[in-house]
N, C-alpha and C positions, 0 to 999 in steps of 0.2 A: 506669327508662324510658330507652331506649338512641337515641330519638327522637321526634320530635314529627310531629303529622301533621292535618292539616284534615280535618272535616267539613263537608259543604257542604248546607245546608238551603233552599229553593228556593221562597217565598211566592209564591203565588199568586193571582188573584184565584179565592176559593172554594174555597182547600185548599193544602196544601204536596207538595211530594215531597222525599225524604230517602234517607240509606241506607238506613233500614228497609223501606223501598218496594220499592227498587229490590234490594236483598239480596233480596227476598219473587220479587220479578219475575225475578229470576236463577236463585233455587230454584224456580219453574216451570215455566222454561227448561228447566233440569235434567231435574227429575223427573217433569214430562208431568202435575202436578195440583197443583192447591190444597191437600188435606191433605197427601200427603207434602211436600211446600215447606212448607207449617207446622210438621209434626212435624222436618224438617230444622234449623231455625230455632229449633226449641222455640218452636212458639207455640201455639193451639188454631186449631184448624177456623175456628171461628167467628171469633176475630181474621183472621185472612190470608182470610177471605171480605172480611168486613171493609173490609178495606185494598185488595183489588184490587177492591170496589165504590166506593169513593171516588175510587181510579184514573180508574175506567171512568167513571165521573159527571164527573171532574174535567173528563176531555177530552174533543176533540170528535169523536174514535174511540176504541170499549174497546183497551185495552191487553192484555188476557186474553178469550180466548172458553173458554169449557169446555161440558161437554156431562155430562148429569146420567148417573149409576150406571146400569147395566140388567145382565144375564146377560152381558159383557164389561167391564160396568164404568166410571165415567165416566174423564175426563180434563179436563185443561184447555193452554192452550198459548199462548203470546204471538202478540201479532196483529203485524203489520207496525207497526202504533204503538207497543206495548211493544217492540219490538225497538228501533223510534228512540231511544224514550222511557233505554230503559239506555243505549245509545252515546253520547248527545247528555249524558246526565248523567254517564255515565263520563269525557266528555271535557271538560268544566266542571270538573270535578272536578279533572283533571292540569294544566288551564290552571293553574285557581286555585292547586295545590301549588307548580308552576314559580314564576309569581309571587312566591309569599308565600315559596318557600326560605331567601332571606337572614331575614326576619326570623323564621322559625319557629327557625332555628339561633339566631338573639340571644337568642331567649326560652329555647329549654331550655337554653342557657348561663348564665341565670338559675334554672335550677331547684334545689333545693337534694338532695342525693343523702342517698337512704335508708337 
């Protein structure tokens, strides 16, 4: 390990958000759907439905709208609040790194090498 690096997990009243949320919300971004964002991810269908219904329950606008299968086929896509929802956590995220810099370097100067 050639560095050390924060996870930042984000309690909630009523549910958390995480990387794996927000990786899920990026691969949606992405890919224009829920399963390919899952199959991306390596997760199932049914997880990453999942997790963007916990999303979407969580707050007080869904984060994902999608639109079901038909002869063109469904999709899904980030609303105006998942688009915030990754920026605003991606940037919690760089705070919290800058911050904690000096001591992530003390600790993996503590680490013992493989």
């Amino acid at each position: 390990m050639s560095e050390a690096r924060l996870s930042l997990r984000v309690d909630l009243p009523g549910g958390r958000i995480g990387p794996g949320k927000i990786a899920l919300l990026e691969a949606i971004g992405r890919e224009g759907s829920i399963s390919a964002a899952g199959r991306a991810l390596g997760m199932s269908y049914k997880r990453a439905w999942e997790l963007v219904d916990q999303m979407n329950t969580l707050l007080r606008e869904p984060v994902v709208s999608a639109s079901t299968g038909g002869a063109r086929g469904g999709g899904a896509r980030l609303t105006p609040a998942g688009e915030a929802l990754v920026r605003d956590y991606r940037a919690m995220e760089r705070a919290a790194t800058r911050s904690a810099a000096r001591q992530l370097r003390q600790l993996l100067a503590q680490v013992k090498e493989g």
